[in-house]
C-alpha positions as CSV (number, residue, x, y, z in Angstrom):
1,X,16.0,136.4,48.5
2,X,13.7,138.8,46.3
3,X,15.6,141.9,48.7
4,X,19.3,140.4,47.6
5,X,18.0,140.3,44.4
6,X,16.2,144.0,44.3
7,X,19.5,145.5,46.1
8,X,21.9,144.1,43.8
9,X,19.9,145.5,40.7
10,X,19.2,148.6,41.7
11,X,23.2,149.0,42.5
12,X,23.9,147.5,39.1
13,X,21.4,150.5,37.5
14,X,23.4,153.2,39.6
15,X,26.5,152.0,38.2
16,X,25.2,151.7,34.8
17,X,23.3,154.8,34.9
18,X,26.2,156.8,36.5
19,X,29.2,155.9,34.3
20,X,30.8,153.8,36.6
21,X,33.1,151.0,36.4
22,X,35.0,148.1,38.6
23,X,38.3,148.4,39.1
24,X,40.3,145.0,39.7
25,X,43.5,143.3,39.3
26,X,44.8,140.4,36.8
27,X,46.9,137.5,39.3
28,X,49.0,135.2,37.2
29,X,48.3,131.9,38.6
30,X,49.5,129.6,35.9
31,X,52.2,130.2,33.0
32,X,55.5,132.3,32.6
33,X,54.4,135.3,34.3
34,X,53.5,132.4,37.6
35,X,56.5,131.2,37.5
36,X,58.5,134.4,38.0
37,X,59.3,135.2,42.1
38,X,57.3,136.8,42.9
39,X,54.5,137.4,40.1
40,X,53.6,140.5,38.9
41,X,49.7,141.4,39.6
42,X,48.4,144.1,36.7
43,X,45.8,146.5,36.9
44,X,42.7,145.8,35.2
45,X,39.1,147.8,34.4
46,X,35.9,147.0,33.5
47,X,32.9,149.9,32.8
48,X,29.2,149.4,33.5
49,X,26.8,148.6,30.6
50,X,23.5,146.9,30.4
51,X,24.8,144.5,27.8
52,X,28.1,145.6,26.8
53,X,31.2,147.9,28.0
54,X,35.0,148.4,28.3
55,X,37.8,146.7,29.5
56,X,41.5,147.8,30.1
57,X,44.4,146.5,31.4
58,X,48.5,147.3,31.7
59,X,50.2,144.3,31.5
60,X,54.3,143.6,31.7
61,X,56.2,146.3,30.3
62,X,53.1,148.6,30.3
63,X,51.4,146.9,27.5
64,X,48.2,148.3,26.9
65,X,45.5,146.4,26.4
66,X,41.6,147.6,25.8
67,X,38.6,146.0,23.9
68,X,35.0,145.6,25.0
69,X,33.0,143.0,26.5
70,X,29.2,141.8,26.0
71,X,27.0,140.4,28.5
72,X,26.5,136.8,27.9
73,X,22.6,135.6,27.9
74,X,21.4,132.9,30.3
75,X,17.9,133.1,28.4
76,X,16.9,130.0,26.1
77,X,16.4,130.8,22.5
78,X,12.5,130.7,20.8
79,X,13.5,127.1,20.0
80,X,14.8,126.2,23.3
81,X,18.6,125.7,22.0
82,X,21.3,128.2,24.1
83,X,22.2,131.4,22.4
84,X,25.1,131.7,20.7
85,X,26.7,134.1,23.0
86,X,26.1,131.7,26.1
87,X,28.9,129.4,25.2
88,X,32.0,130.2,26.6
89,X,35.3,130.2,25.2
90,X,36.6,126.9,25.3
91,X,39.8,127.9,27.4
92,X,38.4,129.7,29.7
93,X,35.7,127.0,31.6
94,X,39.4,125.0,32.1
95,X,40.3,128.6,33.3
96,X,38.0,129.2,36.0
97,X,38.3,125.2,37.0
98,X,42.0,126.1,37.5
99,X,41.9,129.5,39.1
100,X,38.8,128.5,42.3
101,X,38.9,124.4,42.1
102,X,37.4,121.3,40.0
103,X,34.1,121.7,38.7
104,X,33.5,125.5,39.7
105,X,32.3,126.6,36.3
106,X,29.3,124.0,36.0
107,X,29.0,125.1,40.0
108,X,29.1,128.8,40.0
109,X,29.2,130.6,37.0
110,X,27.4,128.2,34.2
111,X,23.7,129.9,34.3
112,X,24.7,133.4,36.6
113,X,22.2,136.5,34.9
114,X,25.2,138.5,35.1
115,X,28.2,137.6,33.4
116,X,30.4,139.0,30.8
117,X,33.1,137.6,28.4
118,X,35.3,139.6,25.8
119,X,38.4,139.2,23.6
120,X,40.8,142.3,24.1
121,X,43.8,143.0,22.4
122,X,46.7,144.6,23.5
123,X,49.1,147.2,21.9
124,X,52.0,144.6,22.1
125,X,50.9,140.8,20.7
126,X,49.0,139.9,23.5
127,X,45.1,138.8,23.4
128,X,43.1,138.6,26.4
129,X,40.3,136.5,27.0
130,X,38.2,137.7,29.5
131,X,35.2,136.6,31.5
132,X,33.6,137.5,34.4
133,X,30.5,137.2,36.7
134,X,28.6,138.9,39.4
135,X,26.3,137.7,42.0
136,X,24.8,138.8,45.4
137,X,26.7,137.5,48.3
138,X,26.3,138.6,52.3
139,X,22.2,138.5,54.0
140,X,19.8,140.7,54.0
141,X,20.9,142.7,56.1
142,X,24.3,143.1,54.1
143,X,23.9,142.5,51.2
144,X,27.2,142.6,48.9
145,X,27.8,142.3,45.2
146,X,30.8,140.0,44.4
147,X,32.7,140.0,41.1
148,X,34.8,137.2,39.9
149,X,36.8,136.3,37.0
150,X,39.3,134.5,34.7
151,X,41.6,135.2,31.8
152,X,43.6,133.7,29.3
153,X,46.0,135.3,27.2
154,X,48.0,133.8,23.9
155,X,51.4,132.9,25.4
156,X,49.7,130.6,28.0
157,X,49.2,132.2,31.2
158,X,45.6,131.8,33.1
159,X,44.9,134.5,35.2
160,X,42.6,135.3,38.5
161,X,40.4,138.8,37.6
162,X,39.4,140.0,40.8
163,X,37.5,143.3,41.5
């Protein structure tokens, strides 16, 4: 377990150190854009950071979308109460629930060390809610880093963000 955990951070530090980024793909799976035959699947990108970075997106019509994300703390407070940026955005626990099955939140992604969550607007109307989360997947003898998300947008479609 402690050489899953060691691998994944030191490939998380390259990244970060290096400039990189994980590129991924936004899947309609509930709302309008679901409902069309067959959906549309837009490109999506999020950079490295250690507790904050960029996220872009084309949506329909080529609808630019960029904003930043923040990492979202899994560390009690001094006084034992949850930060403030640990609570997700309402819409999106129903989100991931939704997206990979009943109860998947509380089961996967509620308490992760590395997860992310922004708000990103887009050069037509659209908002974006966006959160994701990485963990260490494979054995030890390959060892993989898996990405997951969700979003939301404001004319009610949920999305699947993978990378």
């Amino acid at each position: 377990m402690k050489t899953k955990l060691a691998l994944a951070l030191a490939a998380l530090c390259v990244c970060m150190l290096s400039g990189c980024y994980a590129a991924g793909r936004l899947y309609p799976i509930q709302g309008p854009l679901a409902s069309q035959a067959p959906p549309p699947i837009f490109a999506a990108k999020a950079s490295a950071g250690i507790k904050s970075g960029s996220f872009t997106a084309t949506l329909a019509n080529g609808e630019a979308c960029k904003g930043n994300w923040t990492s979202v703390s899994t560390a009690p407070t001094v006084n034992g109460g949850v930060p403030a940026n640990n609570q997700p955005q309402s819409n999106l626990v129903a989100a991931w629930d939704t997206v990979y099955g009943n109860g998947f939140y509380v089961a996967h992604v509620l308490g992760q060390r590395i997860r992310i969550q922004g708000v990103i607007p887009c050069d037509q109307g659209t908002i974006l809610n966006v959160q994701a989360y990485q963990y260490s997947g494979g054995d030890d003898k390959n060892p993989t880093l898996i990405r997951q998300g969700v979003a939301t947008d404001n004319k009610g479609n949920i999305y699947k963000l993978a990378f």
